[in-house]
KOLMARRO-414773 format. One record per residue: residue in three letters; x, y, z of N, C-alpha, C in turn. Coordinates in steps of 0.02 Angstrom, whole numbers, always signed. Example, Ala and Ser with C-alpha at 12.3 -4.5 7.8 and 13.67 -1.06 7.14 Angstrom:
<nodes>
  rest     n.x     n.y     n.z    ca.x    ca.y    ca.z     c.x     c.y     c.z
   ALA    +660    -284    +390    +615    -225    +390    +660    -165    +390
   SER    +642    -112    +354    +684     -53    +357    +645      +2    +394
</nodes>
This chain:
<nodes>
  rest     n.x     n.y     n.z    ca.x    ca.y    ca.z     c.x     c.y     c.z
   UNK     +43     -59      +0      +0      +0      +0     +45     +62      +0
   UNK     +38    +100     -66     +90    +177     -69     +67    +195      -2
   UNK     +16    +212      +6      -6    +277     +60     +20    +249    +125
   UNK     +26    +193    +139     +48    +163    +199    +136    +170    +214
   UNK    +175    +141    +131    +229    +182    +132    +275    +238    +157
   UNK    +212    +276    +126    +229    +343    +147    +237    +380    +202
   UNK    +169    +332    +233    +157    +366    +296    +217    +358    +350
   UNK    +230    +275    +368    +276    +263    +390    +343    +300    +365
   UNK    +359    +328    +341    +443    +344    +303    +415    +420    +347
   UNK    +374    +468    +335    +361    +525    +366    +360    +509    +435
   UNK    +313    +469    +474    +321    +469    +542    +378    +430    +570
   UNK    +429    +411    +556    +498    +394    +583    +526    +462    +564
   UNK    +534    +508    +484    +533    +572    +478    +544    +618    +534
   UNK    +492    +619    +544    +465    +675    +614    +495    +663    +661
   UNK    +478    +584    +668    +517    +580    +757    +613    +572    +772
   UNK    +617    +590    +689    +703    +592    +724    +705    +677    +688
   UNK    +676    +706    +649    +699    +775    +636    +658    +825    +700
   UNK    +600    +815    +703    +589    +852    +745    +552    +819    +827
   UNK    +583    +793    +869    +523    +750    +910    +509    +796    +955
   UNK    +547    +848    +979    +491    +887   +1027    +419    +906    +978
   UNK    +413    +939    +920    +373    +945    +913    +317    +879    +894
   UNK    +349    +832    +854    +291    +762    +854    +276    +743    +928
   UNK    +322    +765    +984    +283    +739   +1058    +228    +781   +1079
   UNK    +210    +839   +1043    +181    +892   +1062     +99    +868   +1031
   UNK    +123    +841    +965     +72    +819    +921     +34    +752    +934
   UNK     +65    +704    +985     +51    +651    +988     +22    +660   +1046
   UNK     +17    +718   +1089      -9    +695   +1163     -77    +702   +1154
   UNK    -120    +706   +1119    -189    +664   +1091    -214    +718   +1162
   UNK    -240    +773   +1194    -266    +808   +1229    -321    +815   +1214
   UNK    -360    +825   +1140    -423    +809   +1139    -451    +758   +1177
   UNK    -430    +696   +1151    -457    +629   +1191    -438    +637   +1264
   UNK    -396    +659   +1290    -386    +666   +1349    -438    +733   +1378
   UNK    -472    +765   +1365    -531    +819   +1368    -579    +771   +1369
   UNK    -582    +722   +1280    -638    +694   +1288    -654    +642   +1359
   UNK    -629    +604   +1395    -626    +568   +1432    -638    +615   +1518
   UNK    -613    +672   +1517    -647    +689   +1568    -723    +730   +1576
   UNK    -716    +725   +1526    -819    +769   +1517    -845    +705   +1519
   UNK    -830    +645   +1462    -873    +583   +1469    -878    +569   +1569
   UNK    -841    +564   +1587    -815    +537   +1645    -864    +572   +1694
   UNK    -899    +644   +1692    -924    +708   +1723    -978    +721   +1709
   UNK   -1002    +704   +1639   -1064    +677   +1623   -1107    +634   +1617
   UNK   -1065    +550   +1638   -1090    +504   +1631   -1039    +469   +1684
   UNK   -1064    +486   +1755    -998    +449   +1806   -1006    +378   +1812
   UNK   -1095    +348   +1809   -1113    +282   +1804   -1114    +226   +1765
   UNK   -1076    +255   +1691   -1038    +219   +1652    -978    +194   +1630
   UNK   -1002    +104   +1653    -941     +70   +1666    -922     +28   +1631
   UNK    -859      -3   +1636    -841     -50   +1586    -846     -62   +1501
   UNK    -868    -127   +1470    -888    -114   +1411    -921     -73   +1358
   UNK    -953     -55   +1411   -1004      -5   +1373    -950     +92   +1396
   UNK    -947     +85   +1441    -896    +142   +1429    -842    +120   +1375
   UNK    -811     +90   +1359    -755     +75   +1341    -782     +83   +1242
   UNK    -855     +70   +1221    -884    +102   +1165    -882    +144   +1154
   UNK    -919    +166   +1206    -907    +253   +1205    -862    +299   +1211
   UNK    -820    +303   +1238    -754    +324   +1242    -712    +330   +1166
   UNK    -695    +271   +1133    -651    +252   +1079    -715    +258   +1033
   UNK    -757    +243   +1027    -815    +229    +948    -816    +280    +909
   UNK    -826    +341    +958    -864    +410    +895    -803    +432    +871
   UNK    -758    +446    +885    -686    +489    +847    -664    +429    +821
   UNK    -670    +360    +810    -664    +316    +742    -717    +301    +714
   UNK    -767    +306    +725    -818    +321    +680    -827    +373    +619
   UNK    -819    +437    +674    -804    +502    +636    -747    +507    +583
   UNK    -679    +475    +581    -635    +462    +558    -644    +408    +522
   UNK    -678    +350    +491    -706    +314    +470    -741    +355    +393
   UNK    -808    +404    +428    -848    +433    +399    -819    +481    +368
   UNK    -759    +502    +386    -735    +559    +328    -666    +545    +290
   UNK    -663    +471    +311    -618    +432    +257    -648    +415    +195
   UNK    -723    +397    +213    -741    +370    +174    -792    +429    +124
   UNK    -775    +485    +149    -813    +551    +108    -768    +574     +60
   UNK    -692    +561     +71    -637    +608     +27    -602    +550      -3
   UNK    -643    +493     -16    -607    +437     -43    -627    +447    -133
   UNK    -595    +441    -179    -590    +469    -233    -596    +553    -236
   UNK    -574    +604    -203    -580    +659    -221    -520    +691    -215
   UNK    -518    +746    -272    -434    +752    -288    -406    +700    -294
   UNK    -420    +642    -341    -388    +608    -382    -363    +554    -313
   UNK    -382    +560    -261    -371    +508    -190    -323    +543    -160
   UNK    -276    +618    -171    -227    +672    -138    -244    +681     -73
   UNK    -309    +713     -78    -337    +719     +12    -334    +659     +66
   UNK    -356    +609     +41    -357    +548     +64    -296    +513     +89
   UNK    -239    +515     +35    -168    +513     +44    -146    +564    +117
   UNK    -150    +631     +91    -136    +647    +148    -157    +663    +236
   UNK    -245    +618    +217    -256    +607    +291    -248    +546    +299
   UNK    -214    +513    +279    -186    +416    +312    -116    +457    +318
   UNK     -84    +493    +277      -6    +505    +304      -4    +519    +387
   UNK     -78    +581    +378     -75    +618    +458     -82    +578    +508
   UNK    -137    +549    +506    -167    +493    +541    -104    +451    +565
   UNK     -77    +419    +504     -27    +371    +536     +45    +399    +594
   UNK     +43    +468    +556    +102    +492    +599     +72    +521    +666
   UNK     +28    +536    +663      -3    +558    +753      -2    +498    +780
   UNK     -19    +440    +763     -54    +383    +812     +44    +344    +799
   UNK     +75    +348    +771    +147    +322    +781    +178    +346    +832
   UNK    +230    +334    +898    +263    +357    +947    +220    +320    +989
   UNK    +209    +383   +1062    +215    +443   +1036    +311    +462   +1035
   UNK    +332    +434   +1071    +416    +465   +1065    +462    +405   +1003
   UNK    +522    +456    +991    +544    +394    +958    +583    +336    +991
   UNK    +590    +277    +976    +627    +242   +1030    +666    +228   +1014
   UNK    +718    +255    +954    +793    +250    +958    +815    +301   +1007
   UNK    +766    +356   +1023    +794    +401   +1063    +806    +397   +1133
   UNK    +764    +335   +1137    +729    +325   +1230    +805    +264   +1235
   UNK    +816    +232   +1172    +863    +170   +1202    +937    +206   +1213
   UNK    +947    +249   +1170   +1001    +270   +1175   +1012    +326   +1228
   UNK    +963    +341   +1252    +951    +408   +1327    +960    +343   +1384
   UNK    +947    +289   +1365    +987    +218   +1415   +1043    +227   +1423
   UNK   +1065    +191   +1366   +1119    +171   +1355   +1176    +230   +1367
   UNK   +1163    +294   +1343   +1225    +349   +1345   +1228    +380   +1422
   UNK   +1176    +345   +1458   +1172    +386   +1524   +1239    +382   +1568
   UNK   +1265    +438   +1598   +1333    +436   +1627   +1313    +406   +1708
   UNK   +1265    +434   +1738   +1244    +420   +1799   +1183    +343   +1813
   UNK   +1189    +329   +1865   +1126    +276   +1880   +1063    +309   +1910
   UNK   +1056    +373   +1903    +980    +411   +1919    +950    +418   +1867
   UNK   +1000    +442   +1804    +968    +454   +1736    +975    +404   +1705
   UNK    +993    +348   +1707    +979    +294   +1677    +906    +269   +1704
   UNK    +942    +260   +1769    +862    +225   +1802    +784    +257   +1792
   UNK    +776    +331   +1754    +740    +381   +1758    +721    +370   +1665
   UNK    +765    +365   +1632    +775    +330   +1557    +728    +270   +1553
   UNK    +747    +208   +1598    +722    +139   +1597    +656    +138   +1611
   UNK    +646    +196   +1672    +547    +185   +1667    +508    +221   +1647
   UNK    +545    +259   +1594    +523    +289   +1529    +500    +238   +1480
   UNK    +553    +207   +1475    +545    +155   +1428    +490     +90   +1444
   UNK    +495     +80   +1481    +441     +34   +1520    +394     +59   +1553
   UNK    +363     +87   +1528    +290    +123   +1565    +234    +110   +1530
   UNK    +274     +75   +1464    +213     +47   +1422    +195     -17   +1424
   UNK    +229     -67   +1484    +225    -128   +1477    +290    -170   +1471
   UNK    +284    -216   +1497    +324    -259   +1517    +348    -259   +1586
   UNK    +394    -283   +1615    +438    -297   +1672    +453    -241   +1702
   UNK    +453    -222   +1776    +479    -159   +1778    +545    -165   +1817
   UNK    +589    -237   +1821    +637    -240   +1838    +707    -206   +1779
   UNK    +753    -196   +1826    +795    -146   +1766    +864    -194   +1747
   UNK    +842    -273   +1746    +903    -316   +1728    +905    -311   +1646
   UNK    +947    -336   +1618    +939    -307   +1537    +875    -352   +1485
   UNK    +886    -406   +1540    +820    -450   +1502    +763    -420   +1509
   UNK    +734    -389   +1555    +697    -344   +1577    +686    -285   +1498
   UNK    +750    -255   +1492    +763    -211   +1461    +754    -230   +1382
   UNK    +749    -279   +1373    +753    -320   +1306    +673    -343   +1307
   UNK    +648    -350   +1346    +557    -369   +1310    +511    -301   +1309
   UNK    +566    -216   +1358    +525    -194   +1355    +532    -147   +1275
   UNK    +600    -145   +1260    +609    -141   +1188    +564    -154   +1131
   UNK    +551    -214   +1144    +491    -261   +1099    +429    -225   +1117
   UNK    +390    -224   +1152    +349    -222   +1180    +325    -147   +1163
   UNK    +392    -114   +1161    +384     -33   +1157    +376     -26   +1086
   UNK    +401     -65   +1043    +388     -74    +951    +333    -100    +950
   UNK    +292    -137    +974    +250    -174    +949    +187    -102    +962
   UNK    +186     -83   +1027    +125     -20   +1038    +154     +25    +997
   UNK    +227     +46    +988    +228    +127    +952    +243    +116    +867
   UNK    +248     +59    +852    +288     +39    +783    +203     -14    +746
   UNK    +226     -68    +771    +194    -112    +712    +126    -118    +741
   UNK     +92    -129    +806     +25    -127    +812     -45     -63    +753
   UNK      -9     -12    +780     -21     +25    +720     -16     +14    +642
   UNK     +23      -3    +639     +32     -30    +557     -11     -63    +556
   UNK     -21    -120    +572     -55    -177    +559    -122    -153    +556
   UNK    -166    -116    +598    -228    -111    +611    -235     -46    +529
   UNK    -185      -6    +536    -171     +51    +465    -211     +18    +441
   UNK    -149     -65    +412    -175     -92    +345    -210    -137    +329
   UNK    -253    -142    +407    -305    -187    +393    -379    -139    +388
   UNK    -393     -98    +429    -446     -43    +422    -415     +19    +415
   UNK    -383     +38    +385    -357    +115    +346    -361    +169    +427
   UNK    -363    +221    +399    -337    +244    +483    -394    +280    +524
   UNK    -458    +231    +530    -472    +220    +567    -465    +173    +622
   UNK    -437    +117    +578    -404     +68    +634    -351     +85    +658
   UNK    -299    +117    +620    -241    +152    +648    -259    +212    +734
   UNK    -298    +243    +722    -319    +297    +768    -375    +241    +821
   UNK    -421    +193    +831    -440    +150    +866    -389    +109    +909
   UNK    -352    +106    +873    -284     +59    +908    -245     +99    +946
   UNK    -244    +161    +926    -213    +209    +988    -256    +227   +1033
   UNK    -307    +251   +1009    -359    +277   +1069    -354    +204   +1119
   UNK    -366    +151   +1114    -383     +95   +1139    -309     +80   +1197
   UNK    -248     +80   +1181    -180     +74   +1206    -181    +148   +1251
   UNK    -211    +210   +1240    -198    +268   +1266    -251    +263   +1356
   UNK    -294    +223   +1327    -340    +196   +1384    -317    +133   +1432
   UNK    -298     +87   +1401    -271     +24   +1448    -211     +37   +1489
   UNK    -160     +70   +1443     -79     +59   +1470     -48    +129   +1467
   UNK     -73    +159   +1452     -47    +239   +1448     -80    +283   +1542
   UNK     -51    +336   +1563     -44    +373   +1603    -104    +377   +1586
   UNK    -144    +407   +1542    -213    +432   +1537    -257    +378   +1566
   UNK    -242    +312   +1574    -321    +274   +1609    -332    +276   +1665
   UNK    -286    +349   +1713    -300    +370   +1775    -369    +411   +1775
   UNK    -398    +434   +1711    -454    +470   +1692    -519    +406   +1693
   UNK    -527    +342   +1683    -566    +304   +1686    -574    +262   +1736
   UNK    -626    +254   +1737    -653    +180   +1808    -594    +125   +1818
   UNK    -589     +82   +1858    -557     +18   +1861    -574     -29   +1815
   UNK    -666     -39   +1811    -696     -81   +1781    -675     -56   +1697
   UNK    -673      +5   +1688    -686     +14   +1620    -596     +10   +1591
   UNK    -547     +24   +1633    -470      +1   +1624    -471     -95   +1609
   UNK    -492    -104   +1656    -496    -193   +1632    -528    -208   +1574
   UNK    -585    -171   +1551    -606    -196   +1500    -552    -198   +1441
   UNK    -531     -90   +1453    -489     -95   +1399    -421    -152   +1391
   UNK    -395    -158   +1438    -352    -213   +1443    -341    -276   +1409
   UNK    -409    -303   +1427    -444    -380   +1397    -439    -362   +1305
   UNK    -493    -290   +1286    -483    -303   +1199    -432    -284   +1196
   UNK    -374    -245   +1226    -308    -230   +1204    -271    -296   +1191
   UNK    -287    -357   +1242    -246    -395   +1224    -262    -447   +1151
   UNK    -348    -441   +1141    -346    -480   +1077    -323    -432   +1016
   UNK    -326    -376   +1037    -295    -322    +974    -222    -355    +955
   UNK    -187    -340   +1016    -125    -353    +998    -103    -416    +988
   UNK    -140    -472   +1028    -126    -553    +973     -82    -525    +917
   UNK    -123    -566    +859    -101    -568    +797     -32    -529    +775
   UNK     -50    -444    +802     +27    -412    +808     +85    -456    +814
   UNK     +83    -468    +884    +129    -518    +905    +159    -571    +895
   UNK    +131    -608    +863    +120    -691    +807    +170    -662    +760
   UNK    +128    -597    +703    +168    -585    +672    +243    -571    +691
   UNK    +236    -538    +742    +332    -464    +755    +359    -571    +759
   UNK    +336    -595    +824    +344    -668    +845    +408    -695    +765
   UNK    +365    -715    +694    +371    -758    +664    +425    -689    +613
   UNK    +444    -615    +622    +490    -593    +582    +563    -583    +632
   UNK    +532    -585    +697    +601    -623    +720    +639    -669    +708
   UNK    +599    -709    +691    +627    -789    +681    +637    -784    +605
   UNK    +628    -761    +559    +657    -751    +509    +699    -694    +497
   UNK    +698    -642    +550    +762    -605    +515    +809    -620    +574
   UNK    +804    -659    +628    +848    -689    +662    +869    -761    +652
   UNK    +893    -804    +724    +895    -856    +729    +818    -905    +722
   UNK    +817    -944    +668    +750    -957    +689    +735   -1023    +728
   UNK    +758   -1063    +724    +771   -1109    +787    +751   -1089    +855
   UNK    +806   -1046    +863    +790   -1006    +938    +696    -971    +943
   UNK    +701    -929    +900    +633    -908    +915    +568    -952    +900
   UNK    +580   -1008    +878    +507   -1054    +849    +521   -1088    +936
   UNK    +577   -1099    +978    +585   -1142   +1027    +551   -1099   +1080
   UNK    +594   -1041   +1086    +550   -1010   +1156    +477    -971   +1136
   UNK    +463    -969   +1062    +396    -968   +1059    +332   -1009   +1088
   UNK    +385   -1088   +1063    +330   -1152   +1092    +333   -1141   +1156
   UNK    +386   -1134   +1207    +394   -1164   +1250    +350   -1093   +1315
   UNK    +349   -1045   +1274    +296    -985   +1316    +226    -974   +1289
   UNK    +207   -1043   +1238    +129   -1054   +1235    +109    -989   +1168
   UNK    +162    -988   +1153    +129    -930   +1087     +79    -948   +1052
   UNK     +78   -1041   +1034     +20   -1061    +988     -41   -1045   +1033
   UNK     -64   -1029   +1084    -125   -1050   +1112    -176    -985   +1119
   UNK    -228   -1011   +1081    -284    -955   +1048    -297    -909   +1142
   UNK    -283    -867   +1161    -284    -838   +1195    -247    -757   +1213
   UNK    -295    -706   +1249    -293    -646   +1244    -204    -624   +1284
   UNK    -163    -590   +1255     -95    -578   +1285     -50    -575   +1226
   UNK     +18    -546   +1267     +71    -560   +1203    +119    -568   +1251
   UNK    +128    -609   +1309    +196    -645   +1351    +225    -670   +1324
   UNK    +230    -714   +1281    +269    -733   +1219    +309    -712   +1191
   UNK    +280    -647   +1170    +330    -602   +1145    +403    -606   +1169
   UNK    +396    -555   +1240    +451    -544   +1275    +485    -607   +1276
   UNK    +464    -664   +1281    +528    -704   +1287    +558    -733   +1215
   UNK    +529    -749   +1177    +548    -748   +1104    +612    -685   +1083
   UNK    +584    -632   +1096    +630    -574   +1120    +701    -578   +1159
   UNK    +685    -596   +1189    +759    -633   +1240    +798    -677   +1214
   UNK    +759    -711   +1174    +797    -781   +1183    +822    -770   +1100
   UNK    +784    -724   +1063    +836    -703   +1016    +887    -673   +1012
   UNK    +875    -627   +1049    +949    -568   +1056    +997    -589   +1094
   UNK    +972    -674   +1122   +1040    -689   +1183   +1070    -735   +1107
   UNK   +1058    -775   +1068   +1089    -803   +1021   +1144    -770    +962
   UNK   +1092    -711    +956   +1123    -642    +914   +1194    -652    +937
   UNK   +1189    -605   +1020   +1260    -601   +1042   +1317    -689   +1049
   UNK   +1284    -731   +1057   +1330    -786   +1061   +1342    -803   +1002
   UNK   +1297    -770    +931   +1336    -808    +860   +1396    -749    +874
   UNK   +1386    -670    +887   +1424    -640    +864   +1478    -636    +887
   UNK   +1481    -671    +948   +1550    -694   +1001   +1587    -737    +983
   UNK   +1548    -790    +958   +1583    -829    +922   +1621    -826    +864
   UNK   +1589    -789    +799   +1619    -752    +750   +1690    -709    +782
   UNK   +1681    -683    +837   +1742    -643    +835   +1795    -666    +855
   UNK   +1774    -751    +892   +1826    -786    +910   +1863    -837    +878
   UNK   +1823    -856    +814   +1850    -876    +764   +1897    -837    +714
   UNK   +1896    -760    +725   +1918    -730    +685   +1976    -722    +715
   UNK   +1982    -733    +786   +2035    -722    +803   +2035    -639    +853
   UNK   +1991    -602    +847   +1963    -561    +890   +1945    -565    +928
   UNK   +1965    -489    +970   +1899    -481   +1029   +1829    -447   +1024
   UNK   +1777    -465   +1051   +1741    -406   +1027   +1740    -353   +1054
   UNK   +1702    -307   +1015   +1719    -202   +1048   +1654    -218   +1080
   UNK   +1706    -182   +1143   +1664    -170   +1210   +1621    -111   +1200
   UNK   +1559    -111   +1213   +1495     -69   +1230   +1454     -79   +1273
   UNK   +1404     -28   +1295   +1370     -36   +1346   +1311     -47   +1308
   UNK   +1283    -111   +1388   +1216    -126   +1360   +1245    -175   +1292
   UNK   +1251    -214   +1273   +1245    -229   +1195   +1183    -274   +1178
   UNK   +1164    -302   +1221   +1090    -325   +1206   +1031    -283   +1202
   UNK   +1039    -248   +1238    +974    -168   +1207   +1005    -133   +1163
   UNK   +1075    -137   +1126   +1077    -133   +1052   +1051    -186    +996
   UNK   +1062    -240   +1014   +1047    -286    +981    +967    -274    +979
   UNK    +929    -271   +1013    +850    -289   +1024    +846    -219    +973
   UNK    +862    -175    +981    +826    -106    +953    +878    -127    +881
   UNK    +912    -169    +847    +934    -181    +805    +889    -235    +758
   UNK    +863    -285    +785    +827    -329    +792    +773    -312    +768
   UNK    +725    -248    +825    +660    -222    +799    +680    -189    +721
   UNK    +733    -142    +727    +721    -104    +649    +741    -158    +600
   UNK    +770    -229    +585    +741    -281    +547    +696    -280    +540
   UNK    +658    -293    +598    +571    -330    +551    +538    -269    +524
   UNK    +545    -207    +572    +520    -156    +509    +540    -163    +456
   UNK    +601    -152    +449    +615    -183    +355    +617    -228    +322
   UNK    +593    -277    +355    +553    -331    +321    +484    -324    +325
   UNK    +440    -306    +350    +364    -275    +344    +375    -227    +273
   UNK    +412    -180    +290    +405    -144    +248    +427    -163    +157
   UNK    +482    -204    +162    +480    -246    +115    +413    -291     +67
   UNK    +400    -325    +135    +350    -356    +106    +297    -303     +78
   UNK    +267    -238    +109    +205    -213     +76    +247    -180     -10
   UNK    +324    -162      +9    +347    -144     -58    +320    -194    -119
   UNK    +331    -257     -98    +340    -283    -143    +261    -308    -154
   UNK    +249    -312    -125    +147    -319    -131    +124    -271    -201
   UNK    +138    -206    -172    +129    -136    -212    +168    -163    -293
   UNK    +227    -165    -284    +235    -203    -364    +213    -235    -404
   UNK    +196    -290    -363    +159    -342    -408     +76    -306    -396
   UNK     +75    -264    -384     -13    -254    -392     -64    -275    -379
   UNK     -37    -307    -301     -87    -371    -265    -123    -305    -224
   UNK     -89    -251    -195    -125    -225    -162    -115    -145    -211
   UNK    -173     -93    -172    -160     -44    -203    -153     +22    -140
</nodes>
């Protein structure tokens, strides 16, 4: 899909030329407005049915005026509200920036202050590097490919649903909603992100070791039709620990040592993730060629 292309190449764009201002753009404050009037006007609505209401009308609405400017200006307008769309609901920060505000930290306050930055979206909140390596993943899958996927399965209304929906479960903002109506979001967050995961799951294992990742896939229940992505993270691990032992090995065959760096497994993992982006992105290239998709 061009428009999908595009979009992605602009919102990585943004978040390394300008990210104060894409952080400015991404903090979604409407929805964060919207959620406290719902909340003030309707205090006795809970759970599922809040959790409609909340996320439905601004993808609805976004839905309804995708589907108003679809052939007009030759599909230009349209193009450029999936570009927008995709780049607001991408981030919100970039996370080459967050790994390397790790990794370059001189002190253990600003590191440690770095790490639950990075993990505030999920995963482990221990700060061992394995820790640090699923929340890597974990942090691509909500700011990188969950989005994609929903892009290019419902155009960007699913793109903007999938954020509103993550901005409610696991984001700072579901201090604005009920308990009941946080669990709900939780529960469809996790069948949202399934499939995500399966997929990032099965381009690990092909742009990595795949042995390793089909093993600790089985062995953390990835096949089993159920809401979560725990899997992930350890598939995650257990790739980037092979990474470094082929590449240790390589250097000891060569007769080398290897160059010392910090952290090298939260290089590897944030090395790892921008693979399968470019293999996603590959694959829709090459879709678009052959004219399977448009």
């Amino acid at each position: 899909m061009f428009t999908t292309l595009v979009a992605v190449l602009v919102a990585l764009a943004l978040g390394h030329v300008a990210p104060a201002a894409t952080a400015r753009l991404r903090r979604f404050d409407a929805f964060r407005q919207w959620l406290g009037w719902l909340d003030a006007q309707a205090p006795g609505l809970r759970g599922a049915a809040a959790l409609a209401v909340l996320v439905l009308p601004p993808v609805l609405l976004l839905a309804a005026l995708t589907a108003w400017l679809d052939g007009v200006a030759y599909g230009l307008l349209s193009l450029l509200l999936g570009v927008g769309v995709l780049a607001v609901c991408w981030g919100p920060r970039d996370l080459d920036r967050d790994i390397e505000t790790i990794i370059d930290a001189d002190d253990a306050p600003t590191r440690h202050a770095a790490m639950r930055r990075l993990q505030a979206e999920g995963g482990s909140l221990e700060h061992d590097v394995s820790s640090l390596v699923e929340a890597t993943v974990l942090n691509a899958l909500r700011r990188w490919f969950a989005v994609l996927f929903w892009f290019l399965l419902l155009g960007p209304a699913g793109a903007l649903g999938y954020r509103l929906l993550a901005l409610t479960a696991v984001s700072p903002m579901r201090a604005r909603v009920s308990p009941p109506s946080q669990l709900a979001a939780r529960r469809v967050l996790g069948w949202v992100e399934w499939p995500v995961a399966q997929l990032m799951a099965l381009s690990m294992a092909l742009v990595g070791n795949f042995d390793t990742a089909w093993t600790a896939w089985r062995q953390a229940h990835g096949e089993r039709w159920m809401a979560g992505i725990a899997f992930l993270g350890e598939v995650a691990r257990a790739s980037v620990g092979a990474e470094l032992r082929e590449e240790a090995h390589d250097y000891t065959d060569a007769g080398l040592l290897p160059v010392w760096q910090r952290l090298p497994e939260l290089r590897d993992a944030m090395s790892l993730t921008w693979r399968m982006l470019m293999l996603w992105l590959a694959v829709l290239a090459l879709l678009v060629i052959a004219g399977w998709v448009t």
